[in-house]
N, C-alpha and C positions, 0 to 999 in steps of 0.2 A: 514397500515402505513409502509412505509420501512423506515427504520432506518440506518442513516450512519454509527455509531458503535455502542459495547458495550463492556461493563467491565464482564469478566466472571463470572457466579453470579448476574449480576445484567441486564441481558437481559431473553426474550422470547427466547427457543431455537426452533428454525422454523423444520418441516418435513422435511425429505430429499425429495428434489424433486424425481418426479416418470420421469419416461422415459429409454431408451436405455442407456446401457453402461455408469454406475454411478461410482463412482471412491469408493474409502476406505478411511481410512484416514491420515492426515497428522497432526504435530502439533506445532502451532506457537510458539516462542521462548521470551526469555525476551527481546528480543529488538526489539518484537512489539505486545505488549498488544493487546488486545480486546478492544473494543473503543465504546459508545454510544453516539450520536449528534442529533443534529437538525431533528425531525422527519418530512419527506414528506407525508403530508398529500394527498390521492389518492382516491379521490371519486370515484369510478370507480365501476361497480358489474360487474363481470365478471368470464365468465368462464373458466376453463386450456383450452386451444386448444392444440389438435397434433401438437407434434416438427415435423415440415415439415423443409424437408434441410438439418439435418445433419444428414450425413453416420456413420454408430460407425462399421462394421464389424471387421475381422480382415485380414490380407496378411499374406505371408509365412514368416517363420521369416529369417531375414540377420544373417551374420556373425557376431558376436560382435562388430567388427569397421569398417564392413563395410560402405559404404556410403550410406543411405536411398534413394538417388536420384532415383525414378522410376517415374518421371512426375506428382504425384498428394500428395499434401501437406498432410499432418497427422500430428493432435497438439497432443502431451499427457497434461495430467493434474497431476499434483502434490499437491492433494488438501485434507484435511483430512474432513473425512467421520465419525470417531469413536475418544472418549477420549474427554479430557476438553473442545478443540478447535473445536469441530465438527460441531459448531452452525456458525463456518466460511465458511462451504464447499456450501450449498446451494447455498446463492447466488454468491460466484465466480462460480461455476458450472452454471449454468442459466444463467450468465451473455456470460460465454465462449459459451453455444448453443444459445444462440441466437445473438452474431458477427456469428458464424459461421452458423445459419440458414438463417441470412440476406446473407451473402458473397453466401450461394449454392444456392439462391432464386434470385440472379442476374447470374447464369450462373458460376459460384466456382472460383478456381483461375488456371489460365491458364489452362482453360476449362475444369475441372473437379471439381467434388466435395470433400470438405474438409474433412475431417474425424478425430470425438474428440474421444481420448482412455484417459480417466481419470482411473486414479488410485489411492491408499488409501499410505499415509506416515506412517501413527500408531500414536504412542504417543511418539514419542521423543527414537524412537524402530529403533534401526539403520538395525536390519534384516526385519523389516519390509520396512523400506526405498529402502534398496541393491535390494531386492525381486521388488520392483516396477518400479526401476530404471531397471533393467535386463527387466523385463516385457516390457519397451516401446519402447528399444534399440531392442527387438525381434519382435515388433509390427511395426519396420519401420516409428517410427516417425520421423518427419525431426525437432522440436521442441518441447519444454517442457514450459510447463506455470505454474509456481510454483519453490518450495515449499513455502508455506507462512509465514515460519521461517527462521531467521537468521541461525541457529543452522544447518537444516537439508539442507539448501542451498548450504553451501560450501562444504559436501559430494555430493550431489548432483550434483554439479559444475565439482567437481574432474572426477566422475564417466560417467557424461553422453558426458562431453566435450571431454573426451579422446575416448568417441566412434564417435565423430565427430556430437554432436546432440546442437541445440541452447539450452539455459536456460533464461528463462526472468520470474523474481517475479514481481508479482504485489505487494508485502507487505514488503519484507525484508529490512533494510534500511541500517545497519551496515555500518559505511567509511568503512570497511576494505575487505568488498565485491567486491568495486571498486578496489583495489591491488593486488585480488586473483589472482594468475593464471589459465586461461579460455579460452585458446587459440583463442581469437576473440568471444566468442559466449558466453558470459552472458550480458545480459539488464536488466533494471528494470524499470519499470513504477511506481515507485513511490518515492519519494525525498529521498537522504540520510541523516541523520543524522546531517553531516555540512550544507545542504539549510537549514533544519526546524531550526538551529544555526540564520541559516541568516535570518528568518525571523522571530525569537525572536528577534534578536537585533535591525534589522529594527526598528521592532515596537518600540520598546523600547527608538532607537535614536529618533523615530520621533515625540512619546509625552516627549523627555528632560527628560527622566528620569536617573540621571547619576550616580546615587547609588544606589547598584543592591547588593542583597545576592543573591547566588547562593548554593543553596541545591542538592546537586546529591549525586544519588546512589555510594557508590563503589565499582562497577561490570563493564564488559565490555558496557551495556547500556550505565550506570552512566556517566561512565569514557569518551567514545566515546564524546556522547553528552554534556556532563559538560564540556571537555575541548576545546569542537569547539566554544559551548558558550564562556566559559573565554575568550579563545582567539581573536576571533570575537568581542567582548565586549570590549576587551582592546584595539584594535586595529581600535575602532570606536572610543575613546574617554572615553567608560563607566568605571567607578572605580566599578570591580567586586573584593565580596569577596568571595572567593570558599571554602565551606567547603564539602568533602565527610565523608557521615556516612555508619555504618554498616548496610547492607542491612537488616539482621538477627536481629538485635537489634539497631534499629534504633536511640532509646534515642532521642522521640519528645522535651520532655521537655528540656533538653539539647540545641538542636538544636533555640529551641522558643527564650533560653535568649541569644543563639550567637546573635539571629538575630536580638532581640530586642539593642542589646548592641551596633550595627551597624546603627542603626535609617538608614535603607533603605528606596527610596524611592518606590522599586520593590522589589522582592523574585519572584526570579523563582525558580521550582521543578522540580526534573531530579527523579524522582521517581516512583515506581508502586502503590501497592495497601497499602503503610503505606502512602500515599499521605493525609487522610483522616484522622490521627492521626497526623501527622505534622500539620494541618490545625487545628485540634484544640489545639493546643499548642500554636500555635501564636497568638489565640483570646486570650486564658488569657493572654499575654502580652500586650492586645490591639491590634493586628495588625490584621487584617480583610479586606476582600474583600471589602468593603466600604471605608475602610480610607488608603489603600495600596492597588498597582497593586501586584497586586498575580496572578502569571503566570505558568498556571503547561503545562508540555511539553505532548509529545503525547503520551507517558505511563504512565503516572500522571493523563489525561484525557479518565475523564468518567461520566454514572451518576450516582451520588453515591446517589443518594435518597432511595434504594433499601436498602441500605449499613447503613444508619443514623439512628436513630431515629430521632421522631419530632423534639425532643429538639436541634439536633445537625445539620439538614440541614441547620438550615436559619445561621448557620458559611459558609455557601459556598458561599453566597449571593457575586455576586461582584466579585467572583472567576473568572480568563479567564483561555481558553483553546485553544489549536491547536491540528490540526490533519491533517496529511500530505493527501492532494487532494480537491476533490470538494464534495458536497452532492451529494447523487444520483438525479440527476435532474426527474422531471415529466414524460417527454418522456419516460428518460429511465425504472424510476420505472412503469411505467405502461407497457410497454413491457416484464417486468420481471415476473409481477405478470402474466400476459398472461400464462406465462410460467410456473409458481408456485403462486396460489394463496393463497399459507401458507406464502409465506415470509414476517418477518416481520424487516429484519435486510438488509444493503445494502452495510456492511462493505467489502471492494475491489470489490466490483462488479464493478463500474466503471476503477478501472487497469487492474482487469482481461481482458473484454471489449478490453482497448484497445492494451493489449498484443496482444490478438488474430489479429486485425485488423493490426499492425506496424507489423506482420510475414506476414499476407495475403498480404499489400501491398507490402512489399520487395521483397517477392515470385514475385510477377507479375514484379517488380523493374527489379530483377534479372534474368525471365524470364527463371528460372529453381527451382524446389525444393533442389538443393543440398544445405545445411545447410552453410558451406561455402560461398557458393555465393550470400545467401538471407544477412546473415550476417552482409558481407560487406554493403548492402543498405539501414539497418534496420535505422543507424543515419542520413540516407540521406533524408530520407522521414520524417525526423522529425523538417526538416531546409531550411531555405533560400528557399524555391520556392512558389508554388502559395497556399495559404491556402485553406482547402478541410478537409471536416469533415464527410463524409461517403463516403463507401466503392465504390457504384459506380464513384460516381465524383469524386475521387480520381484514380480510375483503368481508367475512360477514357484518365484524365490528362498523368499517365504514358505511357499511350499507345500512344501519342501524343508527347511522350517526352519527356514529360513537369515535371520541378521537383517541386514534390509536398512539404506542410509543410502540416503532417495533424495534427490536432486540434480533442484532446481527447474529452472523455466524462469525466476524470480527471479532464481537461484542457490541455493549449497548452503542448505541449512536446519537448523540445530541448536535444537531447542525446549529449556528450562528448569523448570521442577516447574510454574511457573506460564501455561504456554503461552506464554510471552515467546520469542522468538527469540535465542541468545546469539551468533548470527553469521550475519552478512547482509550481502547485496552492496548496495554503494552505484553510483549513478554520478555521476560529478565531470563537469563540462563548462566553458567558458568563453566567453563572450560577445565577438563580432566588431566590427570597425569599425563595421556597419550596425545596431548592435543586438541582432543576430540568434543565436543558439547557434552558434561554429564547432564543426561536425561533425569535423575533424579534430583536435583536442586533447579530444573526449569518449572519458573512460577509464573504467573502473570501477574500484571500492577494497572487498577488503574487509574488515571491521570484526568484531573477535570478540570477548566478553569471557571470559576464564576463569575457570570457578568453580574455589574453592579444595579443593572436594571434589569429584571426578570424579561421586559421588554424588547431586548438586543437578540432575543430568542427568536429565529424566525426572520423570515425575510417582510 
């Protein structure tokens, strides 16, 4: 079974995959939990096969800012291997070698082959980060796929873009990532913080629900996400009541009789792991996933049946959830496990994926590896031309011309001047008698913002 996420604690932590040139570790931050969803079930018995395709050696190393441009593309990885988070690295790692076993199995990008150098971020170990970041800047990589924290991104940011190298997360979501400075070359394949806004409130306008508590952290998560809600909310019509609690002492019961006092017809939670102590405060009040929309955001979502006892799961009954992207679909999970037949978890495999592929096609786009000039065509390939969802039929199209729109294993991707995503798949699920995520009510939603000038498209 791969699994789209999980709550740290309360998943299987998979083997690291075996094969060449495995990274260390890195480690995700508060503004983006560990997540567990809708599990893909994969009939399949199968054995690991040889990674055929990707190169891992090493080249001589450059100057600290020099430009890596020497005709053949090199991704690093920025993915953690060791500490809390570690149960994340496999399948982005597996995910990144095989974009990049597909791309060297069709002939690589501008006729050579790709080369993955992963490397370890630590635990939240800023000398472990500098160390790794220096490591791929001396490895001559033209790109970086990672970090998959908030926290260690915009070091990361600072460090590798001032050596002239891309950064694209698959997981970090923070607005405030989008304002960094990053001279042209940070992306992210995965929604920020205001879309999963926009696609709370969607929902929210679209079954009339117009009295909304709003429970958020107060912390930068909280705060990010709680106020793009409010705002959003208000500005659709909804009458939200926003209260932030203390992260640290959260004071559910507290929190129960605000909400109760407000007779909502929603509560959303901007919360982590006291999500499930707030939850039950509001049942003694009466308010329950059965007789209220109770809507927890993407750090509030997980499966807490690990977490409850008996008596306390069937309080989640009714609960919804989101989580920024799509499930790992069939295909893709059964190419992974090809690859790692431990995995049992499939959290950003699908961003990671197609970070790889939005640098492979820009490369061919740009028809040079200099990080600068993939850069520029990263938001090009993501818009307005013919839709193209693998690597080949997408490298013929550019070679032809022809401006492609590729279509993730995410979902569609539309990038913004500032490498923001302006439309991303979400998916929706909701929580069973036993706790547990019903598989059959997990849908996907998705979420688009439109700029007012078709021009804001694109760097």
């Amino acid at each position: 079974m791969l699994l789209r996420s999980g709550r740290p604690g309360s998943i299987l932590r998979p083997t690291r995959p075996t094969g060449p040139a495995t990274p260390e570790p890195s480690s995700p931050s508060p503004a983006r939990r560990s997540r567990r969803i809708a599990a893909l079930s994969v009939a399949v018995a199968m054995l690991a096969t040889p990674l055929a395709g990707v190169a891992t050696g090493t080249t001589p190393a450059d100057a600290q800012n020099a430009s890596s441009a020497d005709g053949q593309l090199v991704i690093g990885g920025l993915l953690p291997q060791t500490g809390n988070l570690s149960f994340l690295e496999p399948q982005a790692d597996a995910a990144a070698r095989l974009a990049i076993q597909r791309i060297n199995n069709a002939g690589g990008v501008l006729g050579q082959p790709v080369r993955w150098v992963p490397r370890d971020t630590g635990e939240f170990d800023s000398t472990v980060l500098d160390a790794a970041n220096d490591s791929l800047i001396r490895r001559n990589v033209d790109a970086v796929i990672g970090p998959l924290t908030t926290t260690q991104t915009f070091p990361a940011i600072d460090t590798l873009t001032a050596a002239g190298r891309i950064v694209i997360s698959p997981s970090a979501t923070a607005n405030n990532l989008g304002r960094h400075p990053d001279r042209g070359l940070f992306f992210r394949t995965t929604p920020n913080e205001s879309l999963e806004a926009r696609a709370i409130v969607e929902d929210l306008t679209r079954q009339r629900l117009r009295r909304v508590m709003l429970l958020a952290r107060n912390d930068t998560y909280g705060n990010n996400l709680g106020n793009a809600l409010a705002r959003q909310g208000r500005a659709a019509g909804l009458q939200i009541f926003h209260v932030r609690y203390n992260p640290s002492r959260p004071n559910p019961a507290m929190l129960a009789r605000l909400t109760a006092n407000k007779k909502p017809a929603a509560v959303v939670i901007a919360g982590f792991e006291e999500t499930s102590g707030i939850i039950k405060a509001l049942s003694t009040r009466g308010i329950r996933g059965t007789n209220t929309v109770i809507q927890l955001t993407d750090g509030s979502s997980g499966n807490f049946a690990n977490d409850l006892t008996d008596r306390d799961r069937a309080l989640f009954r009714g609960v919804r959830g989101i989580l920024p992207g799509a499930t790992t679909n069939r295909e893709l999970a059964q190419a992974l496990l090809r690859l790692d037949p431990s995995l049992t978890d499939g959290s950003y495999a699908p961003e990671t994926y197609d970070a790889v592929m939005l640098v492979a096609l820009a490369t061919e786009s740009a028809e040079s590896d200099n990080p600068t000039r993939i850069a520029r065509e990263i938001p090009k390939v993501t818009r307005s031309g013919v839709a193209c969802s693998n690597f080949v039929r997408c490298r013929a199209l550019i070679r032809r011309g022809v401006n492609i729109d590729y279509q993730g294993q995410s979902g569609p991707l539309t990038m913004a001047p500032n490498g923001d995503l302006v439309a991303a798949t979400f998916t929706r699920f909701v929580f069973g008698a036993d706790g547990t995520i019903d598989d059959s009510r997990t849908t996907t939603q998705l979420a688009a913002f439109r700029p007012r000038n078709p021009t804001q498209l694109g760097r």
